[in-house]
Each structure stands twice: as C-alpha cells, then as structure tokens.
N, C-alpha and C positions, 0 to 999 in steps of 0.2 A: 341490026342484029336483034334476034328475040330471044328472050330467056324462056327454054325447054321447063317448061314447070316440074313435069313428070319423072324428069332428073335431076331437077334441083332438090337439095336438103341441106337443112340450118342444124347446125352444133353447137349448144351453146357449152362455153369453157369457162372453167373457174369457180367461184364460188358463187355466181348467177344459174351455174348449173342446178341447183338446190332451190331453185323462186319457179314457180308455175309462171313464167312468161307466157303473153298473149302469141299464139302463130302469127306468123309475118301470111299477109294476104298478097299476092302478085298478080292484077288480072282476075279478082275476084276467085282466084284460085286460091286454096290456102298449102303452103310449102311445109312438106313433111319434115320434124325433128328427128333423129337420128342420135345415138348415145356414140356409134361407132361408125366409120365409116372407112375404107379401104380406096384410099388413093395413092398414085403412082404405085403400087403393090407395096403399103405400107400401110398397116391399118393402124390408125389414129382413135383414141378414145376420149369422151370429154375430161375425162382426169389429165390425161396428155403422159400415161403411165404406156408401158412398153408392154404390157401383160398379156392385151391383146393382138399384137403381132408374135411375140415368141409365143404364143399355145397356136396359133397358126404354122411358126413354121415348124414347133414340135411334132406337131401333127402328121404333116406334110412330109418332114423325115423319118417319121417310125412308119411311114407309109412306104415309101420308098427302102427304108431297111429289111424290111417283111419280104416284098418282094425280091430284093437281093437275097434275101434269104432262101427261098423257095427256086431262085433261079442256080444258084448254088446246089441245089440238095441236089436239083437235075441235072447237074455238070455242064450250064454252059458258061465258060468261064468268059467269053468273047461281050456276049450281053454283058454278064456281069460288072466288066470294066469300064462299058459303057455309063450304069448306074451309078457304078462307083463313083466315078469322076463328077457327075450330078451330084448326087448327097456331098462330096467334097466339094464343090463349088456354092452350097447354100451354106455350110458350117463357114466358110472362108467370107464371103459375104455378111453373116450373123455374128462371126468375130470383131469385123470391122467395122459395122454398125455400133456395137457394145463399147467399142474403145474410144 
C-alpha cells in the first residue's frame, strides 16, 4: 500500500498547535499542515471547536433558504417541499450532533 502524498495532510492539535513544528517529510516529499480539514463531511479544526462546521452549515442553509424563497415568490409550491424537507433534514441532523 503507498501513501498518496498529494492527499495526505498533518493537523497538529492542542497546545503543540502553537510551536513551529518541523514538516513530517514522506519520500522526500514534504506533507502539507492544514488548520482545518473536512472529513466524513465534518470539518474539524486544530482547536477541535465546532465553529467551523456550524458557519459551514449556516452557510449552506441560508443558501438553501434564499432559494426556497425565490422559488416561493414564483409559486411552485411542488419544488418548494422538496427543498423544504432538505433544509429540515440538515437542522435535524445539526440538532443531534449539538446534543
């Protein structure tokens, strides 16, 4: 098995975060740091704080709201519940991650 260099990235966490660490070299290659990084569609940050997934998926819903909105103004109410039911499955999702 070979490790993809070009994909691999190091996060360092905790209060190591804070020290100019030397980069890890792989293969004379040297492996990119990264503060934040989005795995399994959950982004992780080195503080290990939730900040940057909820402004993602704020984002992601006022995107989706807008649109409901606009699909709304033009009366198709069929779309609309479609959407609906989207934005209601990320709030129901983002509840139960929170709890």
């Amino acid at each position: 098995m070979e490790i993809n260099i070009s994909k691999t990235k190091e996060m360092v966490l905790g209060r190591l975060a804070n020290i100019n660490l030397p980069l890890p070299n792989i293969a004379s290659q040297t492996v990119e740091r990264v503060t934040t990084y989005k795995l399994f569609g959950v982004h992780i940050d080195s503080t290990l704080s939730w900040s940057t997934h909820i402004e993602y998926i704020i984002k992601k819903a006022t995107t989706r709201l807008y649109f409901l909105k606009q699909l709304k103004r033009v009366g198709l109410p069929i779309v609309t519940y479609f959407i609906r039911v989207r934005v209601k499955n990320i709030t129901v999702s983002y509840n139960k991650a929170c709890t």
